[in-house]
LOVO-543456 format. One record per residue: residue in one letter; x, y, z of N, C-alpha, C in turn. Coordinates in steps of 0.1 Angstrom, whole numbers, padded with zeros to 4 digits, always signed. Layout:
BEGIN
aXYZXYZXYZ...
REM end
This chain:
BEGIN
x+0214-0066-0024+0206-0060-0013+0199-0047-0018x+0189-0047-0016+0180-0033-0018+0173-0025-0005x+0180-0018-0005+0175-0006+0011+0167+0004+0008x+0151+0001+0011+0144+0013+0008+0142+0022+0021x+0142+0037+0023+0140+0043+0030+0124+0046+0033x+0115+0037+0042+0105+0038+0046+0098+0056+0054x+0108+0061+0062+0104+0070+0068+0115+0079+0076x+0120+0089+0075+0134+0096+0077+0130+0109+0085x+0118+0107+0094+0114+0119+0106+0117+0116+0118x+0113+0126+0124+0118+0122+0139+0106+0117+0147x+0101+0119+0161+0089+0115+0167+0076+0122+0166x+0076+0133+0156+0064+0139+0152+0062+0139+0138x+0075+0138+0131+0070+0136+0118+0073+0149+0111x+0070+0149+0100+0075+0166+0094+0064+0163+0082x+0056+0173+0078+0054+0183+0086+0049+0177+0102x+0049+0188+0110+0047+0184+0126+0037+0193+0129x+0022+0186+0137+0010+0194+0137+0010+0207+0141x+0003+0214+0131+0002+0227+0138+0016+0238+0135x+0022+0231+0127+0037+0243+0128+0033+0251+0114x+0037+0262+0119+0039+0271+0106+0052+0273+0100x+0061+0266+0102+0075+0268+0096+0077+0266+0081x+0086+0274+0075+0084+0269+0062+0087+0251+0057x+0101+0245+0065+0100+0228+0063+0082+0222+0060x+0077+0230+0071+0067+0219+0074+0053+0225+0061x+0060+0237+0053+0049+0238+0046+0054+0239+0031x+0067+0231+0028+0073+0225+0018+0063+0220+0007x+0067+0225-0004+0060+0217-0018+0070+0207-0021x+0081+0204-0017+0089+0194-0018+0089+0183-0011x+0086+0172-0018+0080+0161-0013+0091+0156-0005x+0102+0158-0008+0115+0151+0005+0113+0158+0020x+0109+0166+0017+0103+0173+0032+0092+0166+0039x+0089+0165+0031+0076+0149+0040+0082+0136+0043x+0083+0137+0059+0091+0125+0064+0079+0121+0077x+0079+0104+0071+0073+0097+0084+0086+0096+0098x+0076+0085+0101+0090+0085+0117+0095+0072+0112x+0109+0075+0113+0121+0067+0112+0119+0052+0109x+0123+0045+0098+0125+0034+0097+0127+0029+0081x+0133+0014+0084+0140+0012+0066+0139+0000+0064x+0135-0002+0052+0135-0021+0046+0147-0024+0039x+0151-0038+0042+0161-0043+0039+0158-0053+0029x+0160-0058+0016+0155-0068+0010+0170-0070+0004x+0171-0087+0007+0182-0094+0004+0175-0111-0001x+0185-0113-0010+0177-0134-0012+0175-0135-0001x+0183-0137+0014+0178-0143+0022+0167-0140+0029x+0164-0127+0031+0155-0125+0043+0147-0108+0038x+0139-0106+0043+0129-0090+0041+0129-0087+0057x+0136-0078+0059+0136-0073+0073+0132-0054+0074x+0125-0049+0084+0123-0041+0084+0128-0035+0098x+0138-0024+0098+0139-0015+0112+0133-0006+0119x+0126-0013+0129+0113-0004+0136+0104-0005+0129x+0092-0002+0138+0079-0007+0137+0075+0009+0142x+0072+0021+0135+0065+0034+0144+0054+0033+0141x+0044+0046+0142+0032+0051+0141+0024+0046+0131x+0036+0051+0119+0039+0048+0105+0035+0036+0095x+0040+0025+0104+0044+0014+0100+0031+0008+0082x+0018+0010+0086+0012+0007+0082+0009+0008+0070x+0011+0025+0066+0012+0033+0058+0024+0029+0047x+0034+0029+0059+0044+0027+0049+0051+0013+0042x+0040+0006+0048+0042-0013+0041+0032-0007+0029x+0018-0004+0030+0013-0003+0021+0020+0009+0007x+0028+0021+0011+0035+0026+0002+0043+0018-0007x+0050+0012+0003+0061+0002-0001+0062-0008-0011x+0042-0012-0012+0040-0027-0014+0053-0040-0011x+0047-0040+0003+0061-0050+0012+0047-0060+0015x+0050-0072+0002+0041-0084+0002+0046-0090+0016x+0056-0094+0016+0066-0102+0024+0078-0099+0033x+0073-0104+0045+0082-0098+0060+0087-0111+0066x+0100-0110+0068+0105-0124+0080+0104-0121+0094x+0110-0101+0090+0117-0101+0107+0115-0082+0108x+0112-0083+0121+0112-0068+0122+0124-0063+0134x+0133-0055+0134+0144-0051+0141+0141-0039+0150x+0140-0041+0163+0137-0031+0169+0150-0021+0176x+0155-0010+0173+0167-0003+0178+0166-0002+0192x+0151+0008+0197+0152+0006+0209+0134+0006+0214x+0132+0011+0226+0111+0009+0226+0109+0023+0225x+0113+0037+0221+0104+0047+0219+0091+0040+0209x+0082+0046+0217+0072+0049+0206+0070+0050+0196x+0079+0060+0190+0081+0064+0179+0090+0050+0164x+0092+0045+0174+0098+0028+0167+0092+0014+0169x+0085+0017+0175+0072+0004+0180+0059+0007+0179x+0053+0016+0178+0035+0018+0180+0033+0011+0167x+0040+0006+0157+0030+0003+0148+0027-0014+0144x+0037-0018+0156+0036-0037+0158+0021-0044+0156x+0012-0036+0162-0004-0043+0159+0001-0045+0139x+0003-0044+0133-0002-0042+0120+0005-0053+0114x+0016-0061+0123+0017-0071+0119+0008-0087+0116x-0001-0082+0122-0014-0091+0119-0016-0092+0103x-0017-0087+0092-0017-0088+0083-0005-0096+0075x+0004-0096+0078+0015-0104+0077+0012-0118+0078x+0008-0121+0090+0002-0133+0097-0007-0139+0088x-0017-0133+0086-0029-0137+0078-0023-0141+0062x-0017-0128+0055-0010-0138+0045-0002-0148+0045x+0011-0146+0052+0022-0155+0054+0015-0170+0064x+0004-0166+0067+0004-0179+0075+0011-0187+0085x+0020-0174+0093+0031-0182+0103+0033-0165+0107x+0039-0169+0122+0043-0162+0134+0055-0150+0127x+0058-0134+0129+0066-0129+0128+0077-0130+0135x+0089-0129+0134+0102-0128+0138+0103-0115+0142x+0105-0112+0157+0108-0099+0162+0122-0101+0171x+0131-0091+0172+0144-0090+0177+0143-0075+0183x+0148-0081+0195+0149-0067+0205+0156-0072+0218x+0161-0062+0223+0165-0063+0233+0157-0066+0246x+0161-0075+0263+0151-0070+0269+0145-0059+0275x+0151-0048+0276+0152-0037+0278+0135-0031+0270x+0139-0031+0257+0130-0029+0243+0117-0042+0247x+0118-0053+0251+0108-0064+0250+0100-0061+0267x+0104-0054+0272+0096-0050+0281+0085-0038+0277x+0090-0029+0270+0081-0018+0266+0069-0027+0256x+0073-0036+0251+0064-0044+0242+0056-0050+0249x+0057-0058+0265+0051-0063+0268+0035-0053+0273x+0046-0045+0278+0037-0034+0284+0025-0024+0276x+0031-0022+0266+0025-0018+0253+0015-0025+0242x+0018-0035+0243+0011-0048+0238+0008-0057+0242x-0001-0057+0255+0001-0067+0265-0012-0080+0259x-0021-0074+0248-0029-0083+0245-0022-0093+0239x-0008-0092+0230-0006-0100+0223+0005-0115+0230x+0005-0108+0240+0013-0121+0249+0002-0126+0258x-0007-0118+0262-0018-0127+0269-0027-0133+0270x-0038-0129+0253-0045-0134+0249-0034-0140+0230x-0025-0147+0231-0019-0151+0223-0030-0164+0213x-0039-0168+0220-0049-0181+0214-0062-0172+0212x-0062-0157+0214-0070-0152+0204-0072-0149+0190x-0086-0151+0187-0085-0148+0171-0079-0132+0164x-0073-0131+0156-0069-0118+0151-0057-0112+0159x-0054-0117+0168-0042-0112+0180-0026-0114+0170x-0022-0101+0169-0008-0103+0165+0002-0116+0169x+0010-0124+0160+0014-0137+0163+0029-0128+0159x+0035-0132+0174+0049-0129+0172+0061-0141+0177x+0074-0140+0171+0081-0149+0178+0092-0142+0183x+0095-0138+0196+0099-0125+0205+0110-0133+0205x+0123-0129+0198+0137-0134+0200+0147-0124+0210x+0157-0127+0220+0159-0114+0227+0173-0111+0220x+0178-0101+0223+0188-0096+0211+0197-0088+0220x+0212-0091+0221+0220-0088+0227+0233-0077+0216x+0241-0076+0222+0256-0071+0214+0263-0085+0207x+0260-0090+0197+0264-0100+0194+0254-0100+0183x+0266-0106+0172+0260-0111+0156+0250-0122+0161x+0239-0120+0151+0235-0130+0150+0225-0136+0132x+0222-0143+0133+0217-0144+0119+0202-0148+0116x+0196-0141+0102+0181-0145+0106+0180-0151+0088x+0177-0162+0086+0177-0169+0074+0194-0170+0068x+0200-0173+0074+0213-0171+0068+0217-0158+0068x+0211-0147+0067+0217-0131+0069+0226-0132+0081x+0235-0120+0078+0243-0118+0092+0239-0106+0097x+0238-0106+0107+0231-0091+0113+0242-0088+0128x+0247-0077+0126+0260-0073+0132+0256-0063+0142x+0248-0060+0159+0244-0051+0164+0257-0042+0166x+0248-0026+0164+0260-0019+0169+0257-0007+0184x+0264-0014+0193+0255-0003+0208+0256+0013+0204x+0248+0016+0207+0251+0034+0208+0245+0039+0219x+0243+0051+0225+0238+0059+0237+0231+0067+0227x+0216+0068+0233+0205+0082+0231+0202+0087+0245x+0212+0097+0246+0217+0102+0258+0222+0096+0268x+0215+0086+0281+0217+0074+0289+0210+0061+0283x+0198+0065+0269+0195+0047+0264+0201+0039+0258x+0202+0025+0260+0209+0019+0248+0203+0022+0239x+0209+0022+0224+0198+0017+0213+0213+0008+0207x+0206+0002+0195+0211-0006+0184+0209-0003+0171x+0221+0003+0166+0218+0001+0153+0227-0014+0146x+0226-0012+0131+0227-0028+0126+0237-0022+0114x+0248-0034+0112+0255-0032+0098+0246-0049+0095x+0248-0045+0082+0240-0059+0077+0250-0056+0061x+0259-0065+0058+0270-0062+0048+0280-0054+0047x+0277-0047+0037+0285-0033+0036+0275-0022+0043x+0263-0026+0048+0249-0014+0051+0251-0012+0065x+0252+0001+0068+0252+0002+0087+0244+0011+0089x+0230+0006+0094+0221+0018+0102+0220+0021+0113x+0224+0032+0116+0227+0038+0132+0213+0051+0133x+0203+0049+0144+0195+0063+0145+0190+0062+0164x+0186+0077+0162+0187+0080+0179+0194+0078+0190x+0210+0086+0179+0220+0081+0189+0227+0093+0193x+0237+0100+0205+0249+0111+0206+0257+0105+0207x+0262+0095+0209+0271+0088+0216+0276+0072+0210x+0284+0074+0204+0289+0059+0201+0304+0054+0205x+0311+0045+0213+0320+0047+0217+0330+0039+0204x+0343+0038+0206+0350+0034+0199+0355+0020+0192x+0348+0007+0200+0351-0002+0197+0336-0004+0189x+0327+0006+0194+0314+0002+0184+0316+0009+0169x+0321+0021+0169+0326+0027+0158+0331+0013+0147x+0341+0010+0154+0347+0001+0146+0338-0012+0138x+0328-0017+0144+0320-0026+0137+0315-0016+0126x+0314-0005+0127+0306+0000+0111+0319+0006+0104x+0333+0004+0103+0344+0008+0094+0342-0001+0086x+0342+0004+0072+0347-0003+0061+0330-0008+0053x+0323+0000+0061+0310-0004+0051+0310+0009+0039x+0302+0002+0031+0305+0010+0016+0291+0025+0021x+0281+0022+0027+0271+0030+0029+0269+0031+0047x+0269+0042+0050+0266+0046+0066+0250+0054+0065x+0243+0050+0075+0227+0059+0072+0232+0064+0093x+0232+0076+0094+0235+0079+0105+0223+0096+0110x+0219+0094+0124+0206+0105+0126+0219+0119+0127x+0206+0128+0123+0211+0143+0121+0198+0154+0126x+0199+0154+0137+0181+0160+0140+0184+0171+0137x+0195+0184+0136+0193+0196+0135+0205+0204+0135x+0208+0218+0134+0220+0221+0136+0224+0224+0152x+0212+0229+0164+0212+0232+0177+0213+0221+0181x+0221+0221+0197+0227+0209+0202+0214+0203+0207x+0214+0190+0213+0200+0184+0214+0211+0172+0227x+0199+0168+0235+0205+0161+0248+0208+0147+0243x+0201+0143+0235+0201+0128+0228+0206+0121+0214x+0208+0139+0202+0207+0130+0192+0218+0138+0187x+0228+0131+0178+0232+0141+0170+0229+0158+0166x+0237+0162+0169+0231+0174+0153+0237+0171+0139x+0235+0181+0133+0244+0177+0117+0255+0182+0117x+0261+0187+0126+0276+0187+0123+0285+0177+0134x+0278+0171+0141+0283+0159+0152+0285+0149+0138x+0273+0148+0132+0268+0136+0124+0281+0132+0112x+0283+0146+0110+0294+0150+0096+0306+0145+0105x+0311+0145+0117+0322+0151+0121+0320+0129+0124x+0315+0123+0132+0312+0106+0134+0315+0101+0118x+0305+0107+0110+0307+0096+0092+0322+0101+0087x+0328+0113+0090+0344+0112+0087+0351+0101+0096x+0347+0101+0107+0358+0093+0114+0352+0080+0105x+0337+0076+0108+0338+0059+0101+0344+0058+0092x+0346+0068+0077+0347+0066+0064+0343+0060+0058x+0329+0060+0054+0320+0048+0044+0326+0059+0033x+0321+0050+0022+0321+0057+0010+0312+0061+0010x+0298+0065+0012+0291+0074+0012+0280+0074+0029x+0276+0083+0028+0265+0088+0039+0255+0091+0039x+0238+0087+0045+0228+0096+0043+0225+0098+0059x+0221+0107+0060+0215+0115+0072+0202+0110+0074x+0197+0108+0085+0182+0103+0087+0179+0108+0101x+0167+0105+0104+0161+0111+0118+0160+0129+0117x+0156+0133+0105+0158+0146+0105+0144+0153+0104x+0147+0166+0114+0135+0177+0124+0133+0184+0111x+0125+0192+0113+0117+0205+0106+0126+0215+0110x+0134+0213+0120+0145+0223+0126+0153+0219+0117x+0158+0215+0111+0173+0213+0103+0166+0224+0091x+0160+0222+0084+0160+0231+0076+0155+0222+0061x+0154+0232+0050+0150+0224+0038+0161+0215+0031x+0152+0206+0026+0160+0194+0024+0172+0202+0013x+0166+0208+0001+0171+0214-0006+0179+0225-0005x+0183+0234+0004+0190+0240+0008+0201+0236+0019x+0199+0222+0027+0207+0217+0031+0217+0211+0023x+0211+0200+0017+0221+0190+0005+0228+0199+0002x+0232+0212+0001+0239+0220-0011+0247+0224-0004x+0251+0223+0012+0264+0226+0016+0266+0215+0023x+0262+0201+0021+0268+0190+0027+0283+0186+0022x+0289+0175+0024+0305+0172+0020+0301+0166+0005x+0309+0161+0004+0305+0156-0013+0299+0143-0015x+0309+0133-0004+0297+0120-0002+0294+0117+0007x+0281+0127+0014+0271+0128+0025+0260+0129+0018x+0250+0130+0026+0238+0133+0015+0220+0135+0026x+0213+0138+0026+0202+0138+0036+0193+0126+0023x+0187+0117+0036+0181+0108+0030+0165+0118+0027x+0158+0108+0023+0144+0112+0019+0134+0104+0022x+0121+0103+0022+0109+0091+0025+0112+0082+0008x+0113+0069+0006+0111+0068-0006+0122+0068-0011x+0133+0069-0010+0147+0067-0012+0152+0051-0015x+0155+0048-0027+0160+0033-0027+0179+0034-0033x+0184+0026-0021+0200+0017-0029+0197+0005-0032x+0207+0004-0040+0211-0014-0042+0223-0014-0043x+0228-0026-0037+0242-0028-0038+0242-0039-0044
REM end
């Protein structure tokens, strides 16, 4: 399995328009983060988590020839606006995308993208196959894909262990039986928007204080503000095997 880190910002992105803060006016390229989302590449399947603003940009960074399935956590904006661009997909691959969401999430699509369900026998109209996706394993080419519920404040979202891989983002709240589906994965990717408390998302010391209780053998931080601070001055008082992800970040296991 190879996990590339597509985009590790929050819903504005970092830099964020118009700020004069030093993050956002970083010569350090880890400080440039899109909005949130990560490719999964396994023999069986090429899946990507969330679809943002982004999306576009960062298939073309990527060079991501080949897509089965796109994983939607939950319908911000900030993880869906960039679904039109699966048209391209289409056109190469020559067959309908694989989308997974909840209904909850497949309503904001509808409503959001209403051309592509209504004018579906039009030419160039994104070709999707809208699967609905509950709390329960399920599998997409033979992969196993293990949802894991969380709270972003009162929303559901989903994050995914997929192996030893568990990605959890735009969450405060995860209760304990969900906890337990991500024990024992070798890598945890969990959000950290900032050190100040926030109504919805972790901070970085909630984040630190959740990846002790899981105990992966290691951790990267993702979903991170221009408020947290520089990437490089962070990393250097993290735990030992925590770590802040980056745009452009690759594992393999």
């Amino acid at each position: 399995m190879r996990v590339t880190f597509l985009g590790t910002g929050t819903s504005q992105g970092v830099p964020v328009i118009a700020c004069p803060c030093p993050v956002c006016h970083s010569a350090d390229p880890r400080d440039k983060r899109l909005r949130c989302s990560v490719l999964i590449e396994t023999p069986e399947a090429t899946i990507v988590i969330d679809s943002g603003p982004d999306f576009r940009y960062q298939m073309l960074r990527a060079d991501v020839r080949k897509l089965d399935a796109i994983l939607f956590t939950h319908g911000h904006k900030d993880h869906t606006a960039g679904l039109d661009d699966v048209r391209a997909y289409n056109y190469f691959m020559q067959q309908p995308l694989d989308v997974y969401a909840t209904e909850e999430t497949q309503e904001v699509l509808h409503r959001e993208f209403q051309y592509i369900f209504k004018n579906a026998d039009y030419p160039g109209v994104p070709q999707i196959n809208l699967h609905t996706m509950r709390n329960e394993a399920f599998e997409i080419n033979g992969l196993r894909i293990q949802p894991i519920r969380v709270l972003h404040y009162k929303m559901e979202v989903f994050g995914f262990r997929i192996g030893d891989f568990t990605y959890i983002t735009d969450a405060n709240f995860i209760a304990p039986e969900e906890m337990d589906k991500a024990r024992g994965s070798h890598t945890l990717v969990l959000n950290a928007l900032r050190h100040e408390a926030h109504i919805s998302h972790f901070t970085l010391e909630e984040a630190i204080a959740v990846a002790r209780d899981i105990a992966p053998s290691t951790t990267y931080f993702t979903h991170i503000s221009h408020q947290l601070g520089l990437h490089e001055e962070i990393s250097a008082h993290l735990p030992e095997n925590m770590r802040l992800s980056f745009d452009g970040l690759q594992l393999v296991f």
